[in-house]
MARDRENRO-99946 format. One record per residue (C-alpha): x, y, z; residue in one letter; residue number from 1. Coordinates in pm, whole numbers, plus 50000, padded with zeros to 5 digits. Each point is the difference from the previous one (the first is absolute). Layout:
N
x  y  z  fike  vogu
X  Y  Z  a  NUM .
...
***
This chain:
439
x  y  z  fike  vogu
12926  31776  77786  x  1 .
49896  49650  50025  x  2 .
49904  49802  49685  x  3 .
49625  49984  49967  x  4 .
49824  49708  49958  x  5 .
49680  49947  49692  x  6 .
49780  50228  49964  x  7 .
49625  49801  50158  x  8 .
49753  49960  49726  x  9 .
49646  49820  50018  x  10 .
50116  49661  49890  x  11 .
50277  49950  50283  x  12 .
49961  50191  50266  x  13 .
49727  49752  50087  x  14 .
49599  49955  49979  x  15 .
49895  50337  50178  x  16 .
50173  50238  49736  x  17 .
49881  49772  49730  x  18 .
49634  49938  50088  x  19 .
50027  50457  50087  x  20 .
50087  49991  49601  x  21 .
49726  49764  49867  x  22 .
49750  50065  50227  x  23 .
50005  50340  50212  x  24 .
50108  50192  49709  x  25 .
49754  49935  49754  x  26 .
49750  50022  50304  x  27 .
50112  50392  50036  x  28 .
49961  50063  49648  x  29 .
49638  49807  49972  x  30 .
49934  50262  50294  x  31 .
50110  50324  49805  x  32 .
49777  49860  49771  x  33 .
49738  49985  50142  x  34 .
50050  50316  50208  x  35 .
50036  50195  49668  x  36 .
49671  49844  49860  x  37 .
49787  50134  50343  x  38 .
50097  50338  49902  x  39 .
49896  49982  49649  x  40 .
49722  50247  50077  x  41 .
50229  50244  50185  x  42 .
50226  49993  49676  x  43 .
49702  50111  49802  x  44 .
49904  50264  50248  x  45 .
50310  50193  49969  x  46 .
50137  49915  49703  x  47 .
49717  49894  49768  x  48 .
50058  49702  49697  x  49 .
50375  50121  50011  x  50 .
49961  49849  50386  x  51 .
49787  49679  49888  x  52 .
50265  49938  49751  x  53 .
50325  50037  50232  x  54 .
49822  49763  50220  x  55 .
50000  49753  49724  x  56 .
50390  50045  49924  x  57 .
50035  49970  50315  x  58 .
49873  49625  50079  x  59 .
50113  49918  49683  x  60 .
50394  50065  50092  x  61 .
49975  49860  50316  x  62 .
49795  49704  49858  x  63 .
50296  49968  49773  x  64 .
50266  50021  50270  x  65 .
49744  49743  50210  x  66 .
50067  49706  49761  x  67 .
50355  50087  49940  x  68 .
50084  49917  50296  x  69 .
49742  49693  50062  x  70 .
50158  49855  49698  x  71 .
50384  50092  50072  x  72 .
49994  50221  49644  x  73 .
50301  50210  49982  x  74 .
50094  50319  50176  x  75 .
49985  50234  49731  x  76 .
50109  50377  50014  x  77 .
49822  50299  50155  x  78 .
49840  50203  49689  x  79 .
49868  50306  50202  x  80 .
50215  50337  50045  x  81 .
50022  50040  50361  x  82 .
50346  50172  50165  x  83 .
50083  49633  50084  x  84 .
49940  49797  49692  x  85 .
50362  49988  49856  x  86 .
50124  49908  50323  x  87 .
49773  49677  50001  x  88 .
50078  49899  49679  x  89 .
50363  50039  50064  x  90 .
49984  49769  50289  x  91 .
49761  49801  49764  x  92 .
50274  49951  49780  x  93 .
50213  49934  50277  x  94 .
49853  49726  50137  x  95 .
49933  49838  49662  x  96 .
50400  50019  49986  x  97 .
50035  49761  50284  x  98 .
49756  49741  49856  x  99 .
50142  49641  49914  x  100 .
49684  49920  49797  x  101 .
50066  49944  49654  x  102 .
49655  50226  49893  x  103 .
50156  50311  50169  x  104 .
49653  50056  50174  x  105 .
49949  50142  50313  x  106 .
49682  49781  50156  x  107 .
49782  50078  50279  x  108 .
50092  49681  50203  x  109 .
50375  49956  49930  x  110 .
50063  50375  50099  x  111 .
50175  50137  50332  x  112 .
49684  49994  50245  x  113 .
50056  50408  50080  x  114 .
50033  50044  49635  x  115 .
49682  49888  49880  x  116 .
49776  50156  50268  x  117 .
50121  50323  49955  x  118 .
49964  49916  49645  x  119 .
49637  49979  50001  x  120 .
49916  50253  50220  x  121 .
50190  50234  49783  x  122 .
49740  49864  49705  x  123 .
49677  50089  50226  x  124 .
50153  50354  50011  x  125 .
50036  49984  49599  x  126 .
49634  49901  49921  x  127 .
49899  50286  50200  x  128 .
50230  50215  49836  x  129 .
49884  49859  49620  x  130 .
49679  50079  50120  x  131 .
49970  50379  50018  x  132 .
49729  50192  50167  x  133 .
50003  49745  50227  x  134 .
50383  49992  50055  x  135 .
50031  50106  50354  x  136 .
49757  49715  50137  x  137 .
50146  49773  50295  x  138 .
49839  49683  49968  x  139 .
50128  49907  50345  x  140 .
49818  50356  50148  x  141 .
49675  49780  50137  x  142 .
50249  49730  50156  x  143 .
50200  50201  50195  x  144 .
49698  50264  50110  x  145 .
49810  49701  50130  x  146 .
50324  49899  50179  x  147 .
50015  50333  50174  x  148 .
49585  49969  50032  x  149 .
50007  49643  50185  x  150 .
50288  50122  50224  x  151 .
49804  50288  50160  x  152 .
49952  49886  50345  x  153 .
50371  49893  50019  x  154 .
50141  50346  49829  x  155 .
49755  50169  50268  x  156 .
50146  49761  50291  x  157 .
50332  50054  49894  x  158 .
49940  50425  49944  x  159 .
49874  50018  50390  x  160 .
50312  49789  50076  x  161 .
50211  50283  49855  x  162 .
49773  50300  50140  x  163 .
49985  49867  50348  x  164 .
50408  50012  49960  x  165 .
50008  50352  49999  x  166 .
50193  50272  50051  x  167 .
50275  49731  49916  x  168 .
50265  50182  50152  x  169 .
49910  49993  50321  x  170 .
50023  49608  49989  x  171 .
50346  49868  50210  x  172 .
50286  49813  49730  x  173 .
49880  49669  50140  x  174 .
49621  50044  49879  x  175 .
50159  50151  49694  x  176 .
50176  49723  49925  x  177 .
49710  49770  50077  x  178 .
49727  50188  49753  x  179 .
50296  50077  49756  x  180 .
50011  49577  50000  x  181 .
49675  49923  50016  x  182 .
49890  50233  49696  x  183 .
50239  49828  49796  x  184 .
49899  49678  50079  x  185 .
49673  50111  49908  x  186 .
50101  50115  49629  x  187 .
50200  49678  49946  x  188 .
49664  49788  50103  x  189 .
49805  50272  49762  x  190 .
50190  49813  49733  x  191 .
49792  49759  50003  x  192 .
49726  50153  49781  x  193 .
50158  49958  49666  x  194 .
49704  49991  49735  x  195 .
50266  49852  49721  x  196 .
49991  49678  50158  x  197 .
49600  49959  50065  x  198 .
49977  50059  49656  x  199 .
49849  50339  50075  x  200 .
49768  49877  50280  x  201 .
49938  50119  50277  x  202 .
50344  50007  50281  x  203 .
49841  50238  50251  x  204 .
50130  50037  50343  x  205 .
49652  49906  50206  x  206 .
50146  49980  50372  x  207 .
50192  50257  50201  x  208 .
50320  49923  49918  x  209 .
50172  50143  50319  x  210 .
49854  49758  50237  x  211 .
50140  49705  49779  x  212 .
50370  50096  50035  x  213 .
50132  49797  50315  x  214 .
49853  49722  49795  x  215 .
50150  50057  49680  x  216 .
50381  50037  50154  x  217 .
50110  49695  49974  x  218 .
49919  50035  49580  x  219 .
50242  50243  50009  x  220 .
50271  49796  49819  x  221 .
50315  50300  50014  x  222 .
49907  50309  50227  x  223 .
50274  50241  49973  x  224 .
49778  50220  50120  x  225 .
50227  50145  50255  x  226 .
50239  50117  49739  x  227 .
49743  50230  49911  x  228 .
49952  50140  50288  x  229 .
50346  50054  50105  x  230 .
50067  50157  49659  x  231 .
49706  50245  49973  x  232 .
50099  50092  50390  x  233 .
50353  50054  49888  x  234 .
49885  50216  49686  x  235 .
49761  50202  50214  x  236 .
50284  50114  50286  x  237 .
50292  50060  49716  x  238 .
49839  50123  49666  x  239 .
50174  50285  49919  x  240 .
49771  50207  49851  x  241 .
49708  49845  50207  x  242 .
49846  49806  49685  x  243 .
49940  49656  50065  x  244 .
49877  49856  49659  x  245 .
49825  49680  49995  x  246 .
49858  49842  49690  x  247 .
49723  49760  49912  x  248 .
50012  49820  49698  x  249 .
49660  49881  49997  x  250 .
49790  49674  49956  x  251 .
49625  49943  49991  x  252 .
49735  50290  50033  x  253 .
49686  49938  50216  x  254 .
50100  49881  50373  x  255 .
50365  49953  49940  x  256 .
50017  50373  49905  x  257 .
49805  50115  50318  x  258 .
50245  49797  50179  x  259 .
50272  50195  49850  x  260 .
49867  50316  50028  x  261 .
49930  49911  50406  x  262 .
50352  49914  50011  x  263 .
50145  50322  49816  x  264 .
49776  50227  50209  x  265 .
50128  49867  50325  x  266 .
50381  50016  49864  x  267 .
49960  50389  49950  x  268 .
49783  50058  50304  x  269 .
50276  49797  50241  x  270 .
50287  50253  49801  x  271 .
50178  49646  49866  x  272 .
49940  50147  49667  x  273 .
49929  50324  49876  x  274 .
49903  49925  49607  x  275 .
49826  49711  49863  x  276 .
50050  49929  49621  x  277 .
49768  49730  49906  x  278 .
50071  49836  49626  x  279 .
49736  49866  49828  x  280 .
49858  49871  49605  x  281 .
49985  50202  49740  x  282 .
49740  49755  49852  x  283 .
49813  49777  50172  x  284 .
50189  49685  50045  x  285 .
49918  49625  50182  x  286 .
49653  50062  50061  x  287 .
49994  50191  50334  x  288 .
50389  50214  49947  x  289 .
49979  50358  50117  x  290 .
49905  50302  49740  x  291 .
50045  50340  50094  x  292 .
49645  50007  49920  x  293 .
49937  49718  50288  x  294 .
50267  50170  50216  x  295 .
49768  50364  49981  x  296 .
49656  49779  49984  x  297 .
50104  49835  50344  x  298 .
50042  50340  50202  x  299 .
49720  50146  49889  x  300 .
49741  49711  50086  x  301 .
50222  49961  50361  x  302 .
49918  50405  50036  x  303 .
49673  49966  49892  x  304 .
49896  49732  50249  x  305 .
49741  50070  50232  x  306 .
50164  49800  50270  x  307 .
50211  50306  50193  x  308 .
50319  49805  50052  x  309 .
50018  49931  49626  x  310 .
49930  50343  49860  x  311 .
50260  50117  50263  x  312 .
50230  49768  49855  x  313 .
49926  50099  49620  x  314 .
49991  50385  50072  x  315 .
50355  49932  50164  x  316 .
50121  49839  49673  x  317 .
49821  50287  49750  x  318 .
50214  50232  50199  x  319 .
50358  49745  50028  x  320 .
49967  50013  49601  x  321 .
49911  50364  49917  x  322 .
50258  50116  50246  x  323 .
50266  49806  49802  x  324 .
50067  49773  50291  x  325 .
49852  49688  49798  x  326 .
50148  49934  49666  x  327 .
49859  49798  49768  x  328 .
50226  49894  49696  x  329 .
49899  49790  49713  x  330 .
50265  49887  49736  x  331 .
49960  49773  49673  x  332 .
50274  49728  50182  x  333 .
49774  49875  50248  x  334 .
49832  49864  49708  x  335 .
50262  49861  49770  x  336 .
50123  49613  49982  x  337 .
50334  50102  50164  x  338 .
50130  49879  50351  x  339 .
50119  50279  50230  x  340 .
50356  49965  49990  x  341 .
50024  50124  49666  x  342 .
49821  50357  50074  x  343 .
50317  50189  50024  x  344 .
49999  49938  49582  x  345 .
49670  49987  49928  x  346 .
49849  50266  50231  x  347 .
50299  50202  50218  x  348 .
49736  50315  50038  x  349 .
49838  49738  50195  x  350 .
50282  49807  50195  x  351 .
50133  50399  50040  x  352 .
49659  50046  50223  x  353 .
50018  49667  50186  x  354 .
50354  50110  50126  x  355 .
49836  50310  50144  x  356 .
49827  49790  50256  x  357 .
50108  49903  50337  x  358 .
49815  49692  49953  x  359 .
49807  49827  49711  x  360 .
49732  49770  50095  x  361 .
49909  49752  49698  x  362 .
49618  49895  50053  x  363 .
49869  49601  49878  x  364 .
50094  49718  49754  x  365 .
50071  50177  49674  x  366 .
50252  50242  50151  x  367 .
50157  49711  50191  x  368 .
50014  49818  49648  x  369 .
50192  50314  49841  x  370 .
50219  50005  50338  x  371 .
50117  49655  49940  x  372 .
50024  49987  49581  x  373 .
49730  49722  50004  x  374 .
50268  49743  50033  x  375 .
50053  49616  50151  x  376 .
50215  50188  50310  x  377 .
50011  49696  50232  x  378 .
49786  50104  50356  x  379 .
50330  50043  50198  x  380 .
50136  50234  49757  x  381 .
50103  50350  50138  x  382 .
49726  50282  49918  x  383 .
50289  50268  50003  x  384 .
50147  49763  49709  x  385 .
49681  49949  49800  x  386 .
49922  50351  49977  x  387 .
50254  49969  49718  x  388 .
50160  50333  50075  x  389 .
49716  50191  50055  x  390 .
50080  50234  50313  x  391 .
49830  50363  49963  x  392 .
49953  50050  50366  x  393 .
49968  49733  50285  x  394 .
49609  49854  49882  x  395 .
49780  49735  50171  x  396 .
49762  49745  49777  x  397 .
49701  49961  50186  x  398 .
49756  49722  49875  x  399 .
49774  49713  50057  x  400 .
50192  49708  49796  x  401 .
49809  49916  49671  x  402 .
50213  49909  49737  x  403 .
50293  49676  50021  x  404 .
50256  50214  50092  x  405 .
50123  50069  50297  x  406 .
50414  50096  50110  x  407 .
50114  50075  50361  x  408 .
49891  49713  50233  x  409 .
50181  49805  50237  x  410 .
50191  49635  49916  x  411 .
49705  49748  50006  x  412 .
49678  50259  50056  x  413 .
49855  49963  49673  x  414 .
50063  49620  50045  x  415 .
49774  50023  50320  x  416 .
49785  50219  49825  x  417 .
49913  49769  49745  x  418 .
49938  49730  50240  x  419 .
49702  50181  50198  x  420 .
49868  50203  49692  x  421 .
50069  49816  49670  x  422 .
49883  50390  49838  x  423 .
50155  50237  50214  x  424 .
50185  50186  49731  x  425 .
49660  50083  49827  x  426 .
49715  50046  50251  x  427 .
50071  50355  50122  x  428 .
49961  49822  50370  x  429 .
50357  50096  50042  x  430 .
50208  50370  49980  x  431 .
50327  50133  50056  x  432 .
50174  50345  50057  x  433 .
50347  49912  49826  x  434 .
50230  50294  50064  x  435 .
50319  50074  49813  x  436 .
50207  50323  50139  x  437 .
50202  50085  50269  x  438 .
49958  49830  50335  x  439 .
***
C-alpha cells in the first residue's frame, strides 16, 4: 500500500475548507437555531413545558457548540450515551495523540478538515439527544422537504422520462445502454444539490435536467462509465444464482435521491440488477444526508403525486421495497470520523455486506472524502492506490467535485484546469464517475 500523504485540515488545504469552517458551519448551526425556535409552539403542543423547556436546552447546546467553533475553543468529548459515543472519544483521544502542540488540545481550526465536520455534526445529534421529548427532531427536515418541494416539476419531468420507457425490456441493448448512461449521468448532475454547502439554503434542481446533458459532457472530468456497463452486462448473463446485487451508498435526500431512485428502478426493470440495497444515515448528517425517514418520506410524496407518471413511479417503488427487492440499510459507520479503508476493523458486518454486491456505487463529496482518507494525494495519483486497501466489491464514486481533493486525472489536466477555472475543484460545475474493478 502506498504511503499516505497528511491528513487535509481547514488551515492547509487552502481558503475553501477554511472559510466552510468559520463561516458555513456556524451558518448551519445559526439555522438549527432558528429552525428549533419556529417550532417552539409545536413543542408545547405535544409535549407541554417539558417541550418549551427541551427547546431551550436545545439552542443553548448548539449556541454553545456555535461559539466553540467561531472562537477555535477546544474539541472536547462527547458526554451523551449513544451506541457510538466510546467510539468517538476513542478516536478523540486518538487524534489528540498525534498533536505536536504543547497544550495537548484538539482545536477546531488545526484539526484534519474530515475530522472536525463530522465532529460537529455528531454534536447537533447530541443536543437533540440531551434534549428529550424532543430527541427525535431533524433540524435539517424543512431543508431537505423544500428541496424535494422546489424540484417538483423536474422530479415530474424526469418520472414521465422513466414511464414513457416502459416495458423496459422490450428496449434493444443499444437503447439500453443509452438510457442505462444517460440516467446515470443524470444522478451524478443530481449531486449538485448539496444543502451542506448553501449553508442550508435552498440547492433545488429548477430545470429539466435531461435536456442539459449534451451540454454538461464535456464537465465530465473521468467517465468510466462504460466499465459499468460492461460489468453489470457481464453480471446479468453469468450470475449464478441469477442475483445481481447492486448497492447505493447514498448522498443527499431531495433531488439527488429521486435521481437515484430513477436510476435503481431502471437497473431492475432492464434485468442489470435484480436487488437494490441503498445505505443511508442513521442520524441526520451534513444538512441534506439521507435518513431512512427521508428515504420512506420520498416514495410516499412521489406515490402520492397527482401527476400520473409520478405516482406510477412511487407506487412502483412502495412495491420494489415491500417485496424485498429494495433494501435499505442504515449503520452507525456512515456516521463516524473514520475513512473507509479501515471498515474491515471498525465495522466488518458492514464491509461483509458491501462484498455481497456486484457493484457499489459511492454517491457525492463526503463519501469521496472517506474513499480517499482526506489526504494531500497529488491529482495524478492512482484511485485504485488511494482507496488505501479498501476493495469490497468493484465500486464507482460518483460526484460533482466540492472539496480540494481530487486523485485520478491525467499528467497536466488539473494544470489546465486551473488555468480556465481558478475554482474548479469546489464549484460542483464539474463530476466524475471514477471506477475501480475489473475491466
Amino acid at each position: 500500500m502506498a504511503e499516505s500523504p497528511e491528513f487535509l485540515t481547514a488551515q492547509d488545504v487552502g481558503s475553501f475548507a477554511y472559510l466552510s469552517m468559520k463561516d458555513r458551519t456556524p451558518q448551519i448551526l445559526t439555522k438549527a437555531i432558528d429552525t428549533l425556535h419556529r417550532h417552539k409552539s409545536e413543542f408545547f403542543e405535544k409535549h407541554g413545558e417539558e417541550g418549551v423547556e427541551a427547546e431551550k436546552k436545545a439552542i443553548s447546546l448548539l449556541s454553545k457548540l456555535r461559539n466553540e467553533l467561531q472562537t477555535d475553543k477546544a474539541i472536547v468529548p462527547l458526554v451523551d450515551k449513544c451506541d457510538d459515543t466510546d467510539i468517538w472519544n476513542q478516536h478523540l483521544e486518538y487524534q489528540r495523540s498525534l498533536l505536536n502542540d504543547s497544550t495537548g488540545e484538539l482545536r477546531w481550526f488545526f484539526s484534519p478538515w474530515l475530522f472536525a465536520e463530522c465532529y460537529m455534526y455528531r454534536r447537533i445529534h447530541e443536543a437533540m439527544v440531551q434534549s428529550p421529548p424532543i430527541h427525535d427532531f431533524d433540524v435539517f427536515k424543512e431543508s431537505k422537504d423544500s428541496n424535494f418541494f422546489e424540484s417538483q416539476e423536474s422530479i415530474d419531468a424526469l418520472c414521465l422520462h422513466l414511464q414513457q420507457l416502459r416495458p423496459v425490456r422490450e428496449l434493444s441493448e443499444k437503447q439500453l445502454k443509452e438510457e442505462f448512461l444517460r440516467l446515470l449521468q443524470i444522478s451524478l448532475w443530481g449531486n449538485k444539490c448539496d444543502l451542506s454547502l448553501s449553508g442550508g439554503e435552498s440547492s433545488s434542481q429548477k430545470t429539466n435536467v435531461i435536456n442539459s446533458l449534451e451540454d454538461l459532457k464535456p464537465f465530465i472530468l473521468i467517465n468510466d462509465t462504460e466499465f459499468l456497463w460492461a460489468l453489470l452486462s457481464k453480471c446479468k448473463k453469468t450470475a449464478a444464482p441469477p442475483v445481481v446485487r447492486v448497492d447505493i451508498v447514498l448522498d443527499n435526500s431531495g433531488f439527488e435521491l429521486l435521481t437515484d431512485l430513477v436510476l435503481a428502478d431502471f437497473l431492475l426493470s432492464s434485468e442489470l440488477a435484480t436487488e437494490i440495497h441503498f445505505h443511508g444515515k442513521t442520524i441526520p448528517w451534513f444538512v441534506s444526508d439521507v435518513t431512512v425517514r427521508d428515504f420512506s418520506w420520498i416514495v410516499d410524496h412521489v406515490k402520492d403525486s397527482n401527476q400520473k407518471a409520478t405516482s406510477a413511479c412511487g407506487a412502483a417503488w412502495d412495491n420494489y421495497v415491500k417485496s424485498g427487492r429494495w433494501i435499505y440499510h442504515d449503520h452507525i459507520f456512515w456516521t463516524l470520523p473514520h475513512p473507509y479503508c479501515v471498515m474491515p476493523q471498525v465495522a466488518p458486518d458492514l464491509y461483509a455486506e458491501l462484498q455481497k454486491a456486484c457493484l457499489v456505487l459511492f454517491k457525492g463529496d463526503l463519501n469521496y472524502r472517506k474513499l480517499m482518507s482526506d489526504r494531500k494525494w497529488e491529482f495524478t495519483f492512482p484511485f485504485h492506490q488511494a482507496l488505501s486497501g479498501f476493495h469490497p466489491a468493484p465500486l464507482c464514486s460518483i460526484r460533482t467535485l466540492k472539496c480540494e481533493l481530487q486523485v485520478g486525472l491525467q499528467p497536466g489536466q488539473a494544470e489546465q484546469l486551473t488555468a480556465s477555472d481558478p475554482g474548479w475543484l469546489t464549484t460542483g460545475r464539474y463530476g466524475i464517475f471514477q471506477y475501480d474493478g475489473p475491466r
